[in-house]
N, C-alpha and C positions, 0 to 999 in steps of 0.2 A: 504494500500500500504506500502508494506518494503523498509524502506530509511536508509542505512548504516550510512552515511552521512551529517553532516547538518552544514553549511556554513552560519554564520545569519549576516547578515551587513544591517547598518540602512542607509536608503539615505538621512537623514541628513548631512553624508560627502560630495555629489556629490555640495552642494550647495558653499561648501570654495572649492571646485577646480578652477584654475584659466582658464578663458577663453581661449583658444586657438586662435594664433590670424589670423585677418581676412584674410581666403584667397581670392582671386583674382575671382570676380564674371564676367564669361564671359557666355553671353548671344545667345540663340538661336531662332529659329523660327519655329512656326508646321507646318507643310504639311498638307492640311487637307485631309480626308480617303473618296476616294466614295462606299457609300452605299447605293447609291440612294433612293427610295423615306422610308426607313425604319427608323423607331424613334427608337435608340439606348438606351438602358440604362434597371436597374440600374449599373451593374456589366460591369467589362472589366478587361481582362487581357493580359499580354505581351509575346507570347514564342519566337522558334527561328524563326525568320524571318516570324512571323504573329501575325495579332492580335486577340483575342477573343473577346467574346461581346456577352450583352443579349438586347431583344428588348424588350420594352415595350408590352403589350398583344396587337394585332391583330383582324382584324374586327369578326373571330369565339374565343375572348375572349382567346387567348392562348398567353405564352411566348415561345422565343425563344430562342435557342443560335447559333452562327455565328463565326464563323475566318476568317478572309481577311488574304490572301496568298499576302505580300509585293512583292515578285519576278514575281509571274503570274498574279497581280491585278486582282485577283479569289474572291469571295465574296461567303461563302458556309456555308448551315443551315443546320445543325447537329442535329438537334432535329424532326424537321417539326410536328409541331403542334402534338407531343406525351401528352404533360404536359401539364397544366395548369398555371402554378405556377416554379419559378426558385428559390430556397430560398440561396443558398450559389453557389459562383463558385471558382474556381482556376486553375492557372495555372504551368505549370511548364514543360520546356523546347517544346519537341512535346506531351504533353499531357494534355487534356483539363477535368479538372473533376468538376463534379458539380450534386447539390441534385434538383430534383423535383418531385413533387406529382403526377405523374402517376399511376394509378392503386389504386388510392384510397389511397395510401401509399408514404412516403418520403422516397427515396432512392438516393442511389450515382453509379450516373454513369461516364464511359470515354470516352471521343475520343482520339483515336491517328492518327496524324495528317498524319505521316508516312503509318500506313496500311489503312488511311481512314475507322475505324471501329469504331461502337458504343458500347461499354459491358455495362452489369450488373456491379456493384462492390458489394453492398451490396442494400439487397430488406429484411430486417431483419423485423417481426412484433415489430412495435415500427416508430420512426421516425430518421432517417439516418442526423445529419449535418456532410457534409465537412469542415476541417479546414483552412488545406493546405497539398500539397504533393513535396515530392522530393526526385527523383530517382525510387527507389519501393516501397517506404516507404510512410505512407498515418496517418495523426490522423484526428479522427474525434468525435463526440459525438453523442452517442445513446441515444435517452429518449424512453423509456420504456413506456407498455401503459398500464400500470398498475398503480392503486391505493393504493398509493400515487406514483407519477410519480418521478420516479429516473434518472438522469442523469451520466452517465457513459463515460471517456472520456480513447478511444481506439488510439493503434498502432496499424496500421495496413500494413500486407506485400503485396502487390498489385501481387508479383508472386508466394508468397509459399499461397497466400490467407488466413493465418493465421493472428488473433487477438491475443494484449495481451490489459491488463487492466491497466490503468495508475493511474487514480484516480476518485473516486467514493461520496470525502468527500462534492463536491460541484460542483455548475453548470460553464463551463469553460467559458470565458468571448470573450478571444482569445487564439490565439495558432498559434507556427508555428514548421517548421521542417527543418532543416538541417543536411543530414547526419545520425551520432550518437546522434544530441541534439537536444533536444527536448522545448522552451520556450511556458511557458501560464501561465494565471493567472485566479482567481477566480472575486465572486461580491466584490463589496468595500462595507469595513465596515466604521462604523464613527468611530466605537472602535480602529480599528487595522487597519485601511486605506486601500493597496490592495496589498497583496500576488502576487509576481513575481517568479514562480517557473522556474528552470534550470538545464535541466534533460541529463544528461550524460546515455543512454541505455547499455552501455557497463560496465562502471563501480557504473553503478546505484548510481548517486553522482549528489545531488540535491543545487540548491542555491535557500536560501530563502529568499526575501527583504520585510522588513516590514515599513511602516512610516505612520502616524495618521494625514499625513496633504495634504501628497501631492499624488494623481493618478497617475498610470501606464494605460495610456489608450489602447498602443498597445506595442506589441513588434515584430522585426524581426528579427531574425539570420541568419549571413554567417560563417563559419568556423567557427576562433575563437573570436568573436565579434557578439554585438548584440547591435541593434540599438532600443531605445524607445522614444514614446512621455510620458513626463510627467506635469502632470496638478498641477499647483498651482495655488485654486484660479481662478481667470480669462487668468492665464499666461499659453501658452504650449509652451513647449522646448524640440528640439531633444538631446539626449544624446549616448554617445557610448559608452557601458560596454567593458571592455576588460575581458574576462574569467582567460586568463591566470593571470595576476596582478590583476583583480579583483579589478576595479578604474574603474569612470567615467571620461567622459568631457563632456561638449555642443560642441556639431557640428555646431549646423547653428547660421550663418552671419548677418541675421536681428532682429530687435528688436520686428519683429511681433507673433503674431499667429503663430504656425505651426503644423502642423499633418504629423506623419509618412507614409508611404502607402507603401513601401517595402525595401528591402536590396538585391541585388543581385551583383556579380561581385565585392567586393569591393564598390558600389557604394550604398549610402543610398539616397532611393526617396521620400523625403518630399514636402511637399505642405504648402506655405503660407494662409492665412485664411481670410485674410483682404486684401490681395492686390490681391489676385488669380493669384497668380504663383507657378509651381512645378522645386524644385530644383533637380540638381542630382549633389550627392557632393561624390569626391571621397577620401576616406580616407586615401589613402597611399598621392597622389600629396598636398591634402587639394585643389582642384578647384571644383569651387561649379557652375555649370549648369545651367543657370536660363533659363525656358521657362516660354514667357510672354502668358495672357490667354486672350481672349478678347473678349466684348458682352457676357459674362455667368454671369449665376444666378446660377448655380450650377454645381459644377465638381466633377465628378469620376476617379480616374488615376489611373495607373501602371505601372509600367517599369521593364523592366528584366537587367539593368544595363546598356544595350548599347540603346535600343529605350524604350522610354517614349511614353505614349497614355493616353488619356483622353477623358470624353465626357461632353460636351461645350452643354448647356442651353441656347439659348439666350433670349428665352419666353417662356410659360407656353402651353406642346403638341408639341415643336420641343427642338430637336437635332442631335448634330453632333459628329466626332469622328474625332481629331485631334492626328499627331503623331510626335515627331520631333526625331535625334539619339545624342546620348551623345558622340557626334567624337573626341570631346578632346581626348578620353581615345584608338581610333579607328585609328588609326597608323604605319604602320612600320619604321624602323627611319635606315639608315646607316650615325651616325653623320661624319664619314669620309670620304664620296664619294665626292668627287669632289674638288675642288681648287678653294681659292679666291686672285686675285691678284687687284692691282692698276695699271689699265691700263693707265690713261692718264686724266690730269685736263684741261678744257677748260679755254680759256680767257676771257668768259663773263661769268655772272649768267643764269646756265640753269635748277635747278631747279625748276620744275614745270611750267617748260615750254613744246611745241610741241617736239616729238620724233622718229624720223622715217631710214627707213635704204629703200634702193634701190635697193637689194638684190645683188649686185657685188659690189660696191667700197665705196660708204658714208653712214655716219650717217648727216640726217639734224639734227636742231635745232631751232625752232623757240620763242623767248622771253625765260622769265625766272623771277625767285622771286626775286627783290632785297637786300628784308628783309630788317633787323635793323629796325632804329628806326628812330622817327622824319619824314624829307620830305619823304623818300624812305620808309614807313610804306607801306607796301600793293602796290607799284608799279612793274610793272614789264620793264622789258628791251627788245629795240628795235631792236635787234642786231640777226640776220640771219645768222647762220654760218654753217658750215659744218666739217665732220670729215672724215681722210679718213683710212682707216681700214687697209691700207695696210702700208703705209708709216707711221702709227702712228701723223699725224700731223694736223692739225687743219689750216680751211682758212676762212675769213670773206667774208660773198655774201653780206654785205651791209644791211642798214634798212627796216623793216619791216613796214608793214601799221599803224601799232599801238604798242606801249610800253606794251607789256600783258604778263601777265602766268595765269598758269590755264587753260594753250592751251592743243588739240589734234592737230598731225601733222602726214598723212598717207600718200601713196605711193602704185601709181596704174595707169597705163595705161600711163606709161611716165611721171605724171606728180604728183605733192606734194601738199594735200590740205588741209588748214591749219581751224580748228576751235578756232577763236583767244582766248575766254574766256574773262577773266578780265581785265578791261583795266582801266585808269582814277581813281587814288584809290580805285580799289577795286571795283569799278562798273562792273558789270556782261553786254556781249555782245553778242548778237546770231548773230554777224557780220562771213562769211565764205570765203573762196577767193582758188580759182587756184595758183598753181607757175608751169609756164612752164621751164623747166630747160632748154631748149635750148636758147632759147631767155633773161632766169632771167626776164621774167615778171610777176608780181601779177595783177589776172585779180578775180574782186568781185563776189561772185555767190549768189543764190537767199539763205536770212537769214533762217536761221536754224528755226522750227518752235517752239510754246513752250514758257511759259513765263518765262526770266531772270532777271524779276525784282528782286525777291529772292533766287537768286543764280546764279551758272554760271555753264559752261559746264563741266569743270570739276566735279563735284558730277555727272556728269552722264559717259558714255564712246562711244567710239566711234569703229566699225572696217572693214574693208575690207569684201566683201565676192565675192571674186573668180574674183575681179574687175570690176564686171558688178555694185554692188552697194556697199555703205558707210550705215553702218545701226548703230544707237545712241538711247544714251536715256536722257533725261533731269530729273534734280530730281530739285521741287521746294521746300526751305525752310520758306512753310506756315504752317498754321495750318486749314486745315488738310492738311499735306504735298501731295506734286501730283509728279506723273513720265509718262512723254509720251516717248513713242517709236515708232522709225521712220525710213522711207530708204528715201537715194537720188537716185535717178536714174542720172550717169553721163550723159550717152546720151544725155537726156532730160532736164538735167539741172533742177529736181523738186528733192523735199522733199513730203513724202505718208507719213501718218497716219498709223501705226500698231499698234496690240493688245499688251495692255501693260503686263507686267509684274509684280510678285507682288515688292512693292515698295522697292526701296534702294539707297541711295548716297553711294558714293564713292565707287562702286564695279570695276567689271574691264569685256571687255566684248571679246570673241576670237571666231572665225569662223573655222568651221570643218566640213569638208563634205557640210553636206544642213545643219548644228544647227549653233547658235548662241547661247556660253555658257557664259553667266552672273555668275561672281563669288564674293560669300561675298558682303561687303559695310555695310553701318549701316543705320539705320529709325529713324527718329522725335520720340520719345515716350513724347508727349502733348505740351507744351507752348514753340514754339522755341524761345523766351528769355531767356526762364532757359539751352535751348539746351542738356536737356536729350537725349541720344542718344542708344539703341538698337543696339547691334554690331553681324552681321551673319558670317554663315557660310553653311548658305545654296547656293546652284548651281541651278538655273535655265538655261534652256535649250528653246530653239526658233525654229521650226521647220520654215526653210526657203518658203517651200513647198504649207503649208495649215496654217499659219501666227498663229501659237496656241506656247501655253508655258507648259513646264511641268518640275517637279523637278526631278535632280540625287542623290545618295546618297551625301552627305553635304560632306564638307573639313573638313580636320583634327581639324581644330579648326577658330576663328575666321577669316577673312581677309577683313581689311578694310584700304583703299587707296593703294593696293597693287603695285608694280610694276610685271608685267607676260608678258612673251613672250612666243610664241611659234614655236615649233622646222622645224615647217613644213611638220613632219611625221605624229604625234600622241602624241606628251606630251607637255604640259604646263609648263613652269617652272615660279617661282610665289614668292612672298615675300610675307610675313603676314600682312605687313604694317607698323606699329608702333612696331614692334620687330624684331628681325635680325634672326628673324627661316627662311628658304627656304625650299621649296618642287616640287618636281614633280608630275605632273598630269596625267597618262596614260588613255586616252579619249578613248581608244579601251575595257580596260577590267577597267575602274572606279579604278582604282589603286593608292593610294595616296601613298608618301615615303617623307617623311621628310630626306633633307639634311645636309653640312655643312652648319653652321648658318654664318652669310651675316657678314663681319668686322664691318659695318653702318647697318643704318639703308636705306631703299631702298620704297619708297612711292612715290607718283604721278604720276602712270602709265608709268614711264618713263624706258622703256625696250625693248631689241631687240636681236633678234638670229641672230650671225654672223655663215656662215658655218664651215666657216676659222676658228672661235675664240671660240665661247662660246655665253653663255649669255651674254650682257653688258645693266648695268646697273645704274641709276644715285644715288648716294649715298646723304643720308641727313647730315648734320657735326656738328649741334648745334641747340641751342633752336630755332634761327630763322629761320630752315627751310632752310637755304642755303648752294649750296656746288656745285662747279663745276666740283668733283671727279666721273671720271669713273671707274666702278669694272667689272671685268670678271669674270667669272663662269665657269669654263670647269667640264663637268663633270666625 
């Protein structure tokens, strides 16, 4: 092979570069994929909006390959018992390529996903591995079936179906393709360690990395970067070559194991090795993606930049195929739409208290946080007020049953029903009660079901639907943490049992149509003394109907203890929680748009759509959690 060209740097240097520092690890959750009763594995791959997969051999002793269609939840084999045997797969965009021994012979063949068709790509005497492909561009390597057997590693054009010859000096180990460039490398010596070759097709301009101590195990390329694992030793570390400066750094965050598994969109998708998690870290923000992995003994993953998949082992003869999306990055943003004003401060503490509006003149208020320190640690206030929307002023209704926050307070059929929450420092209460507004009487209804010994109502939420019922959920802080989900029937004056949900505190819950959409919150991850905590960003969805749950595409990024209201059309509007981002929801076409970010901070479900006004919303003001500042939102 003719190389103009030769670029020699020892990665010796990569070791005094200075760590980059830690970015901001926000966590997600998978979806998992039905495939029904098929054993997935070993290969998976990610394109646009599906996933690929091979299955283990089948009772007539054959493999398979498959793509699940995310938009049509379509499950469809692409191969149907042709092969025997799958030895390489890959993906890339709508095209699904991959080597198997049919015909007595290793060849590469494709699906496209688009015309649903199978081709030939190469059926050469010899044996065919795929590497990887992108665009029309395809490398692969040929061994030859000849004596002594050579290995020969090819470009190839997937539409002019012309080869050319890359290199011949030795057997290629990996390889990838991006574009014009071309990375792989050879076996490792103990002499001269292992060859990273970086192949410019255009200006035939190669970089060669050599080091005697430490492995290049994989490499991925996107434009102008390329992402590897490198072995020292017992240690693996991602790094990210910059071609143009031609400099390393480490990319990842933890002090563990880690393996590469791909680079797409700006985003590199590493896998942890000891804790079994796969990150997705994106290079330009630095936010690193963490999906947690659980009950596996062995994972295979991939990600095309925006959705990550894996396949999850929990024992020896099953698996499964989970998927979750990297929505951080999955956004559209108008940071100037809308206006934030300071509507009006109350005279009590109403943080993290009940919150409700009556759809013509008031905002109630039931309890509140009192914060600080000392006796008022964790108590809440007794104080019943109300707000009136139109004159801007504020009037006391007098004491409440009990001193609490941590309350829901809703509004349905004339009347305001308050779930009191925490009461007694801090003591959690499934205590419920009526307020008749005509008469101002609190009348007690049958206790909320569900155990509040370790925790209170608020980690779970609560909402209307259509005012025939109040439907909640409880989240307990045990180990293993529990969530029930439940309706009241006003009529009846009962609390039912429903199918739960998968588990989360502090999310937020809104009713549309016949669903009931669960958004964000965070999960227990092990000993809630140390209160590790799991922060989503996934949407579950409640079909009113036939009492089942099923997932939407995720929020833009995480949300937990949010404040949302909704407009009574068709959109949500929502705070992140613990950050002052805002976003709107469009529940008719799954539309997320990030807004002006909130003055405060805005948490504890405490939110409401005036038609008159806007969103309003209760604002946090300091460390303690307290603030009896109202914010408006117009958009």
């Amino acid at each position: 092979m003719k190389i103009n060209i030769y670029i020699i740097i020892f990665l010796v240097l990569i070791f005094v570069c200075p760590r980059t520092a830690s970015a901001q690890i926000i966590t997600n959750n998978p979806h998992p994929l039905n495939v029904s009763d098929l054993i997935p594995g070993p290969y998976i791959g990610v394109g646009n909006s599906f996933i690929a997969y091979t299955t283990i051999t089948n009772p007539v002793g054959r493999m398979n390959a498959y793509y699940f269609d995310l938009k049509k939840g379509q499950n469809i084999n692409i191969t149907n018992d042709v092969a025997w045997d799958i030895y390489a797969f890959t993906v890339d965009k709508n095209r699904i390529v991959w080597s198997d021994n049919r015909d007595n012979m290793l060849g590469i063949y494709m699906y496209d996903v688009n015309k649903k068709k199978v081709s030939t790509v190469l059926n050469d005497a010899g044996w065919e591995y795929v590497r990887d492909v992108s665009g029309n561009l395809m490398v692969y390597t040929h061994y030859t079936d000849t004596s002594p057997q050579l290995s020969l590693f090819y470009l190839y054009d997937l539409e002019k179906k012309t080869k050319k010859l890359i290199q011949d000096d030795f057997d290629v180990q990996f390889a990838d393709i991006y574009d014009d460039y071309i990375v792989y490398s050879g076996t490792f010596s103990p002499s001269t360690g292992l060859d990273f070759y970086l192949i410019n097709t255009k200006k035939d301009t190669t970089i060669k990395l050599n080091d005697e101590t430490r492995i290049i195990e994989s490499a991925k390329i996107y434009k102008d970067h390329v992402a590897l694992t490198i072995k020292n030793g017992l240690d693996r570390d991602v790094y990210l070559y910059d071609i143009k400066k031609q400099t390393f750094s480490p990319i990842d965050i933890t002090p563990e194991k880690t393996s590469l598994v791909n680079f797409n969109n700006g985003i590199i998708t590493y896998q942890n090795l000891d804790k079994l998690k796969i990150h997705l870290y994106n290079i330009s923000s630095k936010n690193d993606l963490v999906i947690h992995i659980n009950n596996s003994n062995a994972v295979t993953s991939d990600s095309n930049g925006d959705i990550a998949a894996y396949i999850s082992s929990p024992m020896e003869g099953l698996a499964d195929i989970f998927y979750a999306y990297a929505s951080n990055i999955k956004v559209s943003a108008d940071f100037s739409k809308g206006s934030w004003n300071l509507l009006s401060s109350s005279p009590t503490p109403v943080t993290l208290g009940g919150m409700a509006y009556d759809g013509s003149k008031y905002v109630y208020f039931a309890g509140g946080y009192k914060g600080g320190l000392g006796p008022d640690r964790h108590n809440g206030s007794n104080r019943f007020i109300r707000f009136d929307v139109e004159s801007i002023t504020w009037e006391d209704l007098g004491e409440l049953p009990y001193e609490a926050y941590a309350s829901h307070l809703l509004v349905g059929n004339g009347k305001l029903y308050w779930i009191v929450g925490a009461i007694n420092e801090g003591q959690s209460r499934n205590f419920f009660y009526e307020y008749n507004v005509d008469d101002g009487l609190w009348n007690q209804l049958e206790d909320i079901p569900g155990d509040f010994s370790n925790s209170h109502p608020s980690q779970g939420s609560f909402t209307f639907d259509d005012s025939n019922y109040i439907y909640g959920s409880s989240y307990s802080m045990v180990s293993p943490p529990e969530e029930d989900f439940f309706r009241y029937d006003i009529a009846a004056d009962q609390w039912e049992e429903m199918t739960s949900p998968e588990m989360s505190a502090h999310h937020i819950l809104q009713s549309y149509k016949n669903y009931i959409y669960k958004i964000g919150g965070d999960t227990l991850d092990g000993d809630p003394v140390e209160f590790p905590l799991i922060f989503r960003d996934s949407i579950q969805r409640f079909n009113t109907l036939n009492n089942t749950w099923d997932f939407v595409s995720p929020a833009p990024e995480v949300i937990d203890s949010p404040s949302s209201s909704f407009d009574d059309e068709k959109t949500i509007y929502t705070s992140s929680g613990y950050r002052n981002r805002f976003f709107s929801y469009n529940l008719e076409n799954n539309k997320w748009v990030r807004l002006k970010d909130s003055p405060k901070q805005l948490i504890g479900y405490q939110a409401i759509w005036v038609d008159e006004l806007g969103f309003v919303g209760v604002s946090v003001a300091n460390s303690s959690n307290t603030s009896n500042d109202l914010y408006l939102f117009k958009p």
